[in-house]
C-alpha positions as CSV (number, residue, x, y, z in Angstrom):
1,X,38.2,35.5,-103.8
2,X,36.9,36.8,-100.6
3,X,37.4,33.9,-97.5
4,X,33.7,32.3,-96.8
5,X,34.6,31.7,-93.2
6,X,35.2,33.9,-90.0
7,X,38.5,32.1,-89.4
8,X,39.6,32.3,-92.9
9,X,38.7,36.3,-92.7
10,X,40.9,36.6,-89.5
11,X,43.6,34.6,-91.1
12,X,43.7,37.1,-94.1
13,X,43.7,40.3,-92.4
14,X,46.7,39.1,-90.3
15,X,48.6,37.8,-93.1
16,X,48.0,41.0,-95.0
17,X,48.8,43.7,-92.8
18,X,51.4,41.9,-90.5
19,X,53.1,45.1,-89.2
20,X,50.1,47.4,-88.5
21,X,48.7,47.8,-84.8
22,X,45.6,45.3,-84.3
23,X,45.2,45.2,-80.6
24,X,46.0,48.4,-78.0
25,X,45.1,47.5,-74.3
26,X,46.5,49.1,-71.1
27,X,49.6,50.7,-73.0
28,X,50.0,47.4,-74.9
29,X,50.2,47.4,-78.7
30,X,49.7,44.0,-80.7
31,X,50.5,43.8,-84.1
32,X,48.4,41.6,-86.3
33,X,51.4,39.6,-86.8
34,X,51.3,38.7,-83.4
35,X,48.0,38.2,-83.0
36,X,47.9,36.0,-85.7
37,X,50.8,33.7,-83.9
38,X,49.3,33.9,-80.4
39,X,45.7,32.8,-82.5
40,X,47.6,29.9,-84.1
41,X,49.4,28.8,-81.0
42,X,46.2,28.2,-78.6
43,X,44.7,26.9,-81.7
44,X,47.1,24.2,-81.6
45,X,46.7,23.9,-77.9
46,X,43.1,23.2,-78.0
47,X,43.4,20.8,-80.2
48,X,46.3,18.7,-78.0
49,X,43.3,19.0,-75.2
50,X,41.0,17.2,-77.6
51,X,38.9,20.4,-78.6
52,X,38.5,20.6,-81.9
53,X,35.3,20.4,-84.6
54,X,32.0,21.9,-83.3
55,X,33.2,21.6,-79.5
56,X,31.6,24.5,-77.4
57,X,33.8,26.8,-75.4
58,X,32.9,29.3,-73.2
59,X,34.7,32.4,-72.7
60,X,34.3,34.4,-69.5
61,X,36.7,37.1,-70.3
62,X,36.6,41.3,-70.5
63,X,37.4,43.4,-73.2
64,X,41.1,42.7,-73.1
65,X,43.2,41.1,-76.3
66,X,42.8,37.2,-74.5
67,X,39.0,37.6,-75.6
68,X,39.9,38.1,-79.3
69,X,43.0,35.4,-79.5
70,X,40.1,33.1,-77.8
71,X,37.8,33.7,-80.2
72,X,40.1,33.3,-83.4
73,X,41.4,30.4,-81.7
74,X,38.2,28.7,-81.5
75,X,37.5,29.4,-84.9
76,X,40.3,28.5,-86.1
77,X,40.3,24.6,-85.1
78,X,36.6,25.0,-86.1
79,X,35.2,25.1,-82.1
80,X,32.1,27.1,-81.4
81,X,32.8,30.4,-79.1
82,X,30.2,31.0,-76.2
83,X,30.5,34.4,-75.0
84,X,28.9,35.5,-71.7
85,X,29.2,38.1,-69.2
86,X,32.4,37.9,-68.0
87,X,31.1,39.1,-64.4
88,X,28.6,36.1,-64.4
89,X,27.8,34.6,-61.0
90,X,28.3,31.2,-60.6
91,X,25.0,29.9,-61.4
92,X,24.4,32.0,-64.3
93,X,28.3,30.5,-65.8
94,X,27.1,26.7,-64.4
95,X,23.9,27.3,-66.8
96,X,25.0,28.4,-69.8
97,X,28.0,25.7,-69.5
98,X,25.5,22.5,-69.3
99,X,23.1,24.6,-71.8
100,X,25.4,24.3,-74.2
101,X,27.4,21.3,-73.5
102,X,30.9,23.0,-73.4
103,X,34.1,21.4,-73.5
104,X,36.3,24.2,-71.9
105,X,35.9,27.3,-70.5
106,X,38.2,30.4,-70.9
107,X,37.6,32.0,-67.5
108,X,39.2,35.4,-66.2
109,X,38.9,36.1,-62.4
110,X,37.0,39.0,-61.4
111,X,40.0,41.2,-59.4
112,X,37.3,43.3,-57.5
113,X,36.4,39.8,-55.3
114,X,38.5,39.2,-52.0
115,X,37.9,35.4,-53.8
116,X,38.8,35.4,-57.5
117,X,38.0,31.7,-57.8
118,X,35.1,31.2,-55.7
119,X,32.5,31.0,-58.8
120,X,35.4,29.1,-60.4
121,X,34.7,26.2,-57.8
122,X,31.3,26.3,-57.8
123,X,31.7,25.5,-61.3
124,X,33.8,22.7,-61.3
125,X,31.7,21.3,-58.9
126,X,28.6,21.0,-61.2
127,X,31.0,20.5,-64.3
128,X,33.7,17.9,-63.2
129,X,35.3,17.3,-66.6
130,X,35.1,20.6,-68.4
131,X,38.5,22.3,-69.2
132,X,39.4,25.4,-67.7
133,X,41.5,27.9,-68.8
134,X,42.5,30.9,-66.6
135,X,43.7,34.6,-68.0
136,X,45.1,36.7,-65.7
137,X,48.6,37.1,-63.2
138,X,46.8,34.9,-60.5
139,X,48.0,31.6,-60.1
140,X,46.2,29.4,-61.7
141,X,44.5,26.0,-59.2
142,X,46.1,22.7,-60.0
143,X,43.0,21.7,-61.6
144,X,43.3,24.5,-64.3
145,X,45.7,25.6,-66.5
146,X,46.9,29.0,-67.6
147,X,45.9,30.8,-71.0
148,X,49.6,32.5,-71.6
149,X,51.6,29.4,-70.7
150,X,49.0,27.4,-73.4
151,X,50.4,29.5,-76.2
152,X,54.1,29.8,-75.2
153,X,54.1,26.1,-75.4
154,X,54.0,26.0,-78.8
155,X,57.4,26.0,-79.7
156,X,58.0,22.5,-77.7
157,X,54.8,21.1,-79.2
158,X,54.7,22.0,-82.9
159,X,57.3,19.9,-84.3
160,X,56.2,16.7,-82.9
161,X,52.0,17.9,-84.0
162,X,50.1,16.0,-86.9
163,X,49.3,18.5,-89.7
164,X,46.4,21.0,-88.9
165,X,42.6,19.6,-89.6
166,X,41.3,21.9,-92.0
167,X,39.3,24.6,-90.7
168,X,35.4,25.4,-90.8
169,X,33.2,25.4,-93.4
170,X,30.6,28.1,-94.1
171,X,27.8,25.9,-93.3
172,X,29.5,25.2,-89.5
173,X,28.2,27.3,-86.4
174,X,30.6,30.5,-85.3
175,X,29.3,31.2,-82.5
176,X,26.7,31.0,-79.7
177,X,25.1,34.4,-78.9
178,X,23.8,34.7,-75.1
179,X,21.3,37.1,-75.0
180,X,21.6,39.8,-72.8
181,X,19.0,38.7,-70.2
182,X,17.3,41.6,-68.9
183,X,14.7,39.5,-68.2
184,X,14.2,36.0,-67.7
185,X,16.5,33.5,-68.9
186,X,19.0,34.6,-71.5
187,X,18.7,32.7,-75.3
188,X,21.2,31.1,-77.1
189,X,21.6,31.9,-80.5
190,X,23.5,30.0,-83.4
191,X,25.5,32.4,-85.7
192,X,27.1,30.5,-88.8
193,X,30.5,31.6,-90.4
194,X,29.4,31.6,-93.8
195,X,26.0,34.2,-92.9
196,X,28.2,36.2,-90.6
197,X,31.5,36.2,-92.5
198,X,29.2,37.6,-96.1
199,X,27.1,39.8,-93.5
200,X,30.5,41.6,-91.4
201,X,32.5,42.0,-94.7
202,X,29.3,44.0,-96.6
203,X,29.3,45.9,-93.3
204,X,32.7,47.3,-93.5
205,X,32.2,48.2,-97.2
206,X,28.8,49.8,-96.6
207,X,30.7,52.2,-93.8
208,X,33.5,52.5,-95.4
209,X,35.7,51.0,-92.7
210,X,39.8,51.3,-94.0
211,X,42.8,50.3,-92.4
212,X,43.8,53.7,-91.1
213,X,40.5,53.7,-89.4
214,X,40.9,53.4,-85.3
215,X,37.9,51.8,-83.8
216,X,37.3,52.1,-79.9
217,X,35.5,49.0,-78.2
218,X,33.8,50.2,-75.3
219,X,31.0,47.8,-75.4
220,X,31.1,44.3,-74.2
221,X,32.7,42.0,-77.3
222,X,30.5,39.3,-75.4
223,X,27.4,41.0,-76.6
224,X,26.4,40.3,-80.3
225,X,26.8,44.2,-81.6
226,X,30.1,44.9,-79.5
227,X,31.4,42.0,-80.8
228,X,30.5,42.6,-84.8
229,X,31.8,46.0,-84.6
230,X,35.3,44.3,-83.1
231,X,36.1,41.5,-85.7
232,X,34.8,44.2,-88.5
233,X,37.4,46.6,-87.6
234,X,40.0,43.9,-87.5
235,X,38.7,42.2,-90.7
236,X,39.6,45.3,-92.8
237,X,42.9,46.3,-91.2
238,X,42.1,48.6,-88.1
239,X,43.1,49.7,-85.4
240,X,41.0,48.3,-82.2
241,X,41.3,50.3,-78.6
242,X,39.7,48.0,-75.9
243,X,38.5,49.4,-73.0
244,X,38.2,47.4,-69.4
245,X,35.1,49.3,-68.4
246,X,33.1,52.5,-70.0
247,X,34.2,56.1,-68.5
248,X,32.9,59.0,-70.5
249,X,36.0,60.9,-69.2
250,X,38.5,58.0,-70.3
251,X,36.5,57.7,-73.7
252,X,36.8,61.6,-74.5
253,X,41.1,61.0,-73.0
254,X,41.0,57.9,-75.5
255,X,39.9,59.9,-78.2
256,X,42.2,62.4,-78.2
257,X,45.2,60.4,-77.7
258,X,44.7,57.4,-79.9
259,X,43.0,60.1,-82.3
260,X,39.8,57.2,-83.0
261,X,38.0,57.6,-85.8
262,X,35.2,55.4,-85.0
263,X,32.9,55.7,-81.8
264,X,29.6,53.3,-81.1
265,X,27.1,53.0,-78.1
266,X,23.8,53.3,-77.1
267,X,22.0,56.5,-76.2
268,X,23.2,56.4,-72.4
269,X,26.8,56.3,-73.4
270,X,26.4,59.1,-76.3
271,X,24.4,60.9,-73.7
272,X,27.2,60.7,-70.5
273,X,30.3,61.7,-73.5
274,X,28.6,64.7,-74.7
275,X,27.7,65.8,-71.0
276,X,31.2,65.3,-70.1
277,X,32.2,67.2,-73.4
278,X,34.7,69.8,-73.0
279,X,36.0,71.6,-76.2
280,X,38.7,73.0,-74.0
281,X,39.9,69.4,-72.7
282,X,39.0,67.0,-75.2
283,X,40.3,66.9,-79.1
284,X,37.6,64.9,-80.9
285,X,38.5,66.0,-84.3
286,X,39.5,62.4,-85.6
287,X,36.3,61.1,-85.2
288,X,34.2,61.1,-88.2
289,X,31.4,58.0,-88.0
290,X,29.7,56.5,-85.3
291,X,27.2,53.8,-84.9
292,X,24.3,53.6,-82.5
293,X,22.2,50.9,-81.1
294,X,20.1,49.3,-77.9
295,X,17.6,52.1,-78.0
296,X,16.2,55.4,-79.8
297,X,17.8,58.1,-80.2
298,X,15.9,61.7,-79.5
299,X,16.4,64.3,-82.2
300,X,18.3,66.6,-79.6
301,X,20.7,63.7,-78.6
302,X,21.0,63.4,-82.5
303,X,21.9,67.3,-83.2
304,X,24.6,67.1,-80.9
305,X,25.9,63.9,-81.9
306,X,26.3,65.4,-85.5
307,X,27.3,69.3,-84.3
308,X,29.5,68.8,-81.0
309,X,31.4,65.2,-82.2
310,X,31.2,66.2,-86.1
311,X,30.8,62.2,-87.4
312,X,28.4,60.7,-90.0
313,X,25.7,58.3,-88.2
314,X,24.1,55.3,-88.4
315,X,21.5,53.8,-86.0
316,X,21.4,49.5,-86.4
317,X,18.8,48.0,-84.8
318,X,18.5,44.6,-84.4
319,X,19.1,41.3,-81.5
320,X,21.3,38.7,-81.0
321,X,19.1,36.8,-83.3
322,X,21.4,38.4,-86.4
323,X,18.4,40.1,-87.5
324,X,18.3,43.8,-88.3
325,X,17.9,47.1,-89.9
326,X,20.0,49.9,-90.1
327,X,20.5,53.9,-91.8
328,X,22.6,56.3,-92.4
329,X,20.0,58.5,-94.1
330,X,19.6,62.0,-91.5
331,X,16.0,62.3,-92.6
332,X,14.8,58.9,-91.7
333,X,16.6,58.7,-88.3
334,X,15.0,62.1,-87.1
335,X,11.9,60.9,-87.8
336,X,12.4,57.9,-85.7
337,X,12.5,55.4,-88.4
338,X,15.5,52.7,-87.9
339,X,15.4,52.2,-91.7
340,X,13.7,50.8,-94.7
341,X,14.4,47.4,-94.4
342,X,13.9,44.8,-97.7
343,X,9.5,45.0,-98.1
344,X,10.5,40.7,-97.9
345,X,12.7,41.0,-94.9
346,X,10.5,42.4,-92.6
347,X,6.4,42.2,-91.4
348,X,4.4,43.9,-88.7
349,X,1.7,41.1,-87.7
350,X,-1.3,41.7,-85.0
351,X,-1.9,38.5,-82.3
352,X,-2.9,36.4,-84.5
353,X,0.2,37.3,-86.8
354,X,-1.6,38.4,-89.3
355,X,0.0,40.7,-91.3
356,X,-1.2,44.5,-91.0
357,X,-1.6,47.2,-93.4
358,X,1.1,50.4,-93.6
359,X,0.3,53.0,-90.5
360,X,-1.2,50.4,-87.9
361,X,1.4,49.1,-85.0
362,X,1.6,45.5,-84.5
363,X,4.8,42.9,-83.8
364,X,7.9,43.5,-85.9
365,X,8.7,39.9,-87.6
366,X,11.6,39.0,-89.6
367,X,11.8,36.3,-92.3
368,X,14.1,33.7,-91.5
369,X,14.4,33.2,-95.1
370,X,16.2,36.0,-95.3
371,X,18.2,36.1,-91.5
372,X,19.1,32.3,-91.2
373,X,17.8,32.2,-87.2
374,X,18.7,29.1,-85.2
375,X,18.5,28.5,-81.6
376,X,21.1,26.2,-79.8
377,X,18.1,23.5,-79.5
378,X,16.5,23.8,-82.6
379,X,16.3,21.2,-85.1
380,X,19.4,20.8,-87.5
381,X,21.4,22.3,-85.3
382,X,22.4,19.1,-83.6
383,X,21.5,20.0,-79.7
384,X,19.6,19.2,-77.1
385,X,15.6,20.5,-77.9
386,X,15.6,22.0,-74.4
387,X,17.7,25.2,-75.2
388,X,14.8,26.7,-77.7
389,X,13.2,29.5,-76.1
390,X,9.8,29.0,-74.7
391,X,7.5,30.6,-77.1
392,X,9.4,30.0,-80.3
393,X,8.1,28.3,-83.0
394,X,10.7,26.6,-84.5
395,X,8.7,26.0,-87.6
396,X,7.6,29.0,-88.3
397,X,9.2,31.0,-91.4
398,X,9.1,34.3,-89.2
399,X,10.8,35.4,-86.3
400,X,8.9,36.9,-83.6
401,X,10.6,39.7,-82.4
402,X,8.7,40.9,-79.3
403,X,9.0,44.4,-80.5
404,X,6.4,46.7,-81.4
405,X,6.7,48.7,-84.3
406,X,4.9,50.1,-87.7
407,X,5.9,50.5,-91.3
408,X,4.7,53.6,-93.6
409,X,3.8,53.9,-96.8
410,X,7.5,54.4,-97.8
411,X,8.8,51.4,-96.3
412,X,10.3,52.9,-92.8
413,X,10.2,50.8,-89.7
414,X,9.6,52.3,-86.7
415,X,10.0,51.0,-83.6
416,X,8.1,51.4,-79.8
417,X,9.6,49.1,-77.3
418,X,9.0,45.7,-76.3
419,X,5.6,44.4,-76.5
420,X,5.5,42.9,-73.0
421,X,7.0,46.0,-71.7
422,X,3.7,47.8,-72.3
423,X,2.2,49.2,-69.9
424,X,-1.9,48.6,-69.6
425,X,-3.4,50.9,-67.1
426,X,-7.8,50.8,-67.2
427,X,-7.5,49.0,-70.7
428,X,-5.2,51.4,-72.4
429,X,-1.9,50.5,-73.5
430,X,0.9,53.0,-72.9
431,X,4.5,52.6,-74.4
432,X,6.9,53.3,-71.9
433,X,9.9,54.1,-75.0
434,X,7.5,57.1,-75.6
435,X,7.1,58.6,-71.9
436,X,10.5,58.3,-71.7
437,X,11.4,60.1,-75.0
438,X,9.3,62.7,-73.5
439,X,11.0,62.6,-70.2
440,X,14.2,63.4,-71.5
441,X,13.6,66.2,-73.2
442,X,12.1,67.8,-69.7
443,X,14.4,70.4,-68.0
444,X,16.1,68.8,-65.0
445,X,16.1,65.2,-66.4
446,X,19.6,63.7,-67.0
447,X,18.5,60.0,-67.6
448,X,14.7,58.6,-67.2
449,X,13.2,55.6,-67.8
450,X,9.2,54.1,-67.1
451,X,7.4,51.6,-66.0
452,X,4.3,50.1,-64.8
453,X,3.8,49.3,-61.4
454,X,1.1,47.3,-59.9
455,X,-2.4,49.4,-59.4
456,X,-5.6,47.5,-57.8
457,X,-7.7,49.6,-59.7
458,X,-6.2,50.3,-62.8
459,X,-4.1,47.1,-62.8
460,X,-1.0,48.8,-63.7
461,X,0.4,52.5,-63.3
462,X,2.6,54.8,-65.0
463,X,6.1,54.8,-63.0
464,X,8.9,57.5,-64.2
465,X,11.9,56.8,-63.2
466,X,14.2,60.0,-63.2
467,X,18.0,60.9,-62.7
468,X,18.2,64.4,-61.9
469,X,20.8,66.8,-63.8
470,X,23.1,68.1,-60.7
471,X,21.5,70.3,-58.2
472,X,17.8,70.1,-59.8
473,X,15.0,69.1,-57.5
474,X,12.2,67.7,-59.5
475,X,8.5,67.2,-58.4
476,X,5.9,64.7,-60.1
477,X,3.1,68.0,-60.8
478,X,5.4,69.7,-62.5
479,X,7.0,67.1,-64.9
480,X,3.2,66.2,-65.8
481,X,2.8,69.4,-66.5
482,X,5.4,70.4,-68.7
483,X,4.5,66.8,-70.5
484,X,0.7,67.5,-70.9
485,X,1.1,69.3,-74.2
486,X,2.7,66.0,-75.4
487,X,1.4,62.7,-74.0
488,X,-2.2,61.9,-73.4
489,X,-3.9,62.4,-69.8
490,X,-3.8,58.7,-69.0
491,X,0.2,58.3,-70.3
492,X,1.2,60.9,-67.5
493,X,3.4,59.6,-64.8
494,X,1.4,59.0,-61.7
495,X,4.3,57.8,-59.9
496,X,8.3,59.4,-59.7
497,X,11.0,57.5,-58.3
498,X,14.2,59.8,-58.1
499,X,17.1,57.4,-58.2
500,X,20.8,58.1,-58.5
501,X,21.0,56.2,-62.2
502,X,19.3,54.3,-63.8
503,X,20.4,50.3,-64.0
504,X,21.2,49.1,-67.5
505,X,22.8,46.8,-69.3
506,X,26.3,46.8,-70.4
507,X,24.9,47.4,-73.5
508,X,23.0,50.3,-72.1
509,X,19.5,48.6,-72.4
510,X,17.3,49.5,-69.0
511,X,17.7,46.4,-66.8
512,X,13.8,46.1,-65.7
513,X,14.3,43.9,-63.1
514,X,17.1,45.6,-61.0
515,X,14.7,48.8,-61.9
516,X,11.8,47.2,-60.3
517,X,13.4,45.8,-57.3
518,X,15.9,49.9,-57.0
519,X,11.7,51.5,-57.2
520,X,10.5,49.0,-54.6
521,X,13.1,50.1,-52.2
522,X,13.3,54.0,-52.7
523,X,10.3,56.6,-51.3
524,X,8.0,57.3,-54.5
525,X,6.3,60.4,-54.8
526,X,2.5,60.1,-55.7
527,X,-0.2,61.9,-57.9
528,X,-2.6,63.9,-55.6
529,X,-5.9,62.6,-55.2
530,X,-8.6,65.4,-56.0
């Protein structure tokens, strides 16, 4: 019988495949035999520090192996993992600590400030009782204590411990997912072990994931997709590379030397690999699938992801909400569908959420019949109401996703950006996802994104945002014309903003609001008045 819980799934994969490579980091290998005993042995620590059955902890950490022995540990004495950013500020850390109540946090110091532990004692200041536990060689204050010396001390302790507490049940939370907050505050969302134990484990079957598979994690594991894509490669026996920080150049070295055979990202990090691409340098013949995500994908970034890296690929799109839809079908992703999701599964609703016909483009909604949503906040899930999201309906039997999209008469989903990310100029809505598209397949154009900017006639204009490739001078007149034969008059960029890259997400999503403040600083160039 296949474990019902993300703790028992852990458990099993360590147990079965003791000897084999789980964890490489920095020239360090971990085998799942000892990550299995390093899991058990802060397990047992949280629990002599009183942490044990639903208890919050928040894990400030990068993509090193103390993220993963957190987050087993947590799950094993049935505690609820909170992962953020592990390069929070301190008021961003303080928040999401009272949001959610936690018990302890699992804090790394960030070695790039001349203070490692000045958010560190801002946060102890707002959160006097909370327990912290430091990774890292620093020395850890008096008023902390330190992760590695936690699970050595399990050989003094575990004679004289009670008998483990059983662990989690299917029904208990697994996690808090932050959301990536690329504008306004981030949500908190309540994964469950039994919904994301069944969910992971069809995952792996569905690609095919084997033990002698080697899976790089290059994208944040505190982000909801990074993170599935980790525990799924360790649930079936792989191999996991992390990665400190994303470098096309260290990716293509990584590649080659670890011989991967699994490669995920976004557009922007598919986009900087293949421009960094060198036959000559880089051996890439062990890859053979890859998942994308966080954006679409143009058909020319597709052909090359399929003729220069030679994998199988599937675009998943989806939220930190656990909804989603994904494809591996080569047809359907060229023509910019993200899949054919279940006709239940998924609506397209107009303002007044009403649903709409096949061809027309409304809100993408998602039955939480069939994805289990819950907020941190919501009720039944024992929390303060204050956490839910403003505008969520927590009665409603649909999610809202804030996306527009469209379904056609065969049942693909297509999707056009965020809804509030629209930009109206006169009246007329213009979606910046398709400007963009069309921006990148301009010559000159190494990365792009769009949008509006604040007109006093129009109310909002069409901003274009534009990374030149090396040694390419670009000029507004001419990118609208070269993209007059494909967008409409009135979705031509009146405004460029040349900028030396384009601020995202870890994740690769466009950050709007470091974009907006990067175009309010930098000389724009304007449409001539006739």
């Amino acid at each position: 019988m296949s474990p019902s819980t993300l703790a028992g799934a852990l458990e099993t994969a360590w147990n079965r495949w003791p000897k084999r490579s789980a964890l490489v980091f920095g020239g360090h290998r971990i085998t799942y035999a000892q990550l299995g005993n390093d899991i058990t042995s802060l397990a047992g620590a949280y629990r002599r520090l009183g942490i044990s059955h639903t208890d919050r902890v928040v894990c400030s950490v990068s993509n090193c192996p103390e993220q993963i022995v957190a987050l087993g540990a947590a799950w094993t004495c049935g505690a609820v993992p909170v992962g953020v950013d592990y390069q929070f500020a301190a008021p961003e850390l303080s928040w999401i600590i009272g949001l959610t109540q936690a018990k302890a946090l699992v804090y790394e110091p960030v070695n790039e400030s001349p203070d490692p532990f000045l958010a560190l004692r801002a946060v102890r200041k707002n959160h006097p009782g909370i327990r912290i536990v430091v990774v890292g060689d620093h020395p850890v204050p008096d008023d902390c204590l330190a992760f590695r010396e936690l699970i050595d001390s399990r050989a003094e302790t575990e004679s004289r411990e009670e008998p483990s507490p059983d662990g989690p049940s299917p029904q208990d939370p697994a996690m808090i997912f932050i959301s990536s907050g690329t504008t306004g505050k981030p949500k908190a969302t309540l994964g469950y072990h039994g919904n994301l134990c069944k969910r992971w484990q069809r995952l792996a079957g569905w690609l095919g994931f084997r033990p002698e598979d080697v899976h790089l994690a290059q994208l944040p594991l505190s982000h909801g997709f990074g993170l599935m894509m980790a525990v799924t490669a360790l649930l079936t026996g792989g191999k996991l590379i992390l990665t400190h920080r994303f470098s096309a150049e260290q990716v293509l070295q990584v590649i080659g030397t670890e011989r991967v055979t699994v490669l995920n990202g976004a557009p922007t990090h598919f986009r900087l690999i293949l421009n960094c691409f060198d036959p000559a340098r880089h051996d890439v013949h062990s890859l053979r699938f890859s998942v994308g995500t966080a954006a679409s994908f143009p058909p020319s970034l597709l052909r090359s992801i399929w003729d220069d890296l030679g994998v199988e690929f599937m675009f998943m799109y989806g939220s930190s909400e656990g909804v989603g839809v994904a494809t591996k079908d080569s047809r359907d992703i060229l023509l910019g569908s993200v899949g054919r999701p279940d006709p239940s599964s998924v609506a397209i609703v107009g303002p007044d959420r009403g649903s709409l016909p096949p061809g027309e483009i409304g809100e993408i909604a998602f039955s939480r019949k069939v994805f289990p949503i819950r907020y941190w906040g919501e009720s039944g899930s024992e929390s303060p109401a204050s956490a839910i999201p403003k505008g969520v309906d927590s009665g409603s039997d649909w999610y809202y996703s804030g996306d527009l999209g469209r379904l056609d008469d065969e049942g693909r989903l297509y999707v056009f950006g965020r809804l509030k990310h629209q930009i109206d100029r006169g009246g007329l809505k213009v979606d910046p996802v398709e400007v963009e598209g069309a921006l990148l397949r301009c010559s000159g154009v190494s990365d792009a994104a769009v949008i509006g900017l604040p007109n006093p006639i129009l109310g909002e204009s069409v901003c274009a945002c534009v990374v030149p490739k090396p040694e390419q001078a670009l000029i507004l007149e001419q990118l609208r014309s070269a993209l007059s034969g494909e967008l409409a008059p009135y979705k031509l960029p009146e405004e460029l903003c040349i900028l030396d890259h384009i601020p995202r997400t870890r994740i690769g999503k466009v950050n709007v609001e470091r974009l907006q403040a990067a175009v309010m600083a930098t000389t724009r160039q304007h449409v001539k008045q006739r």
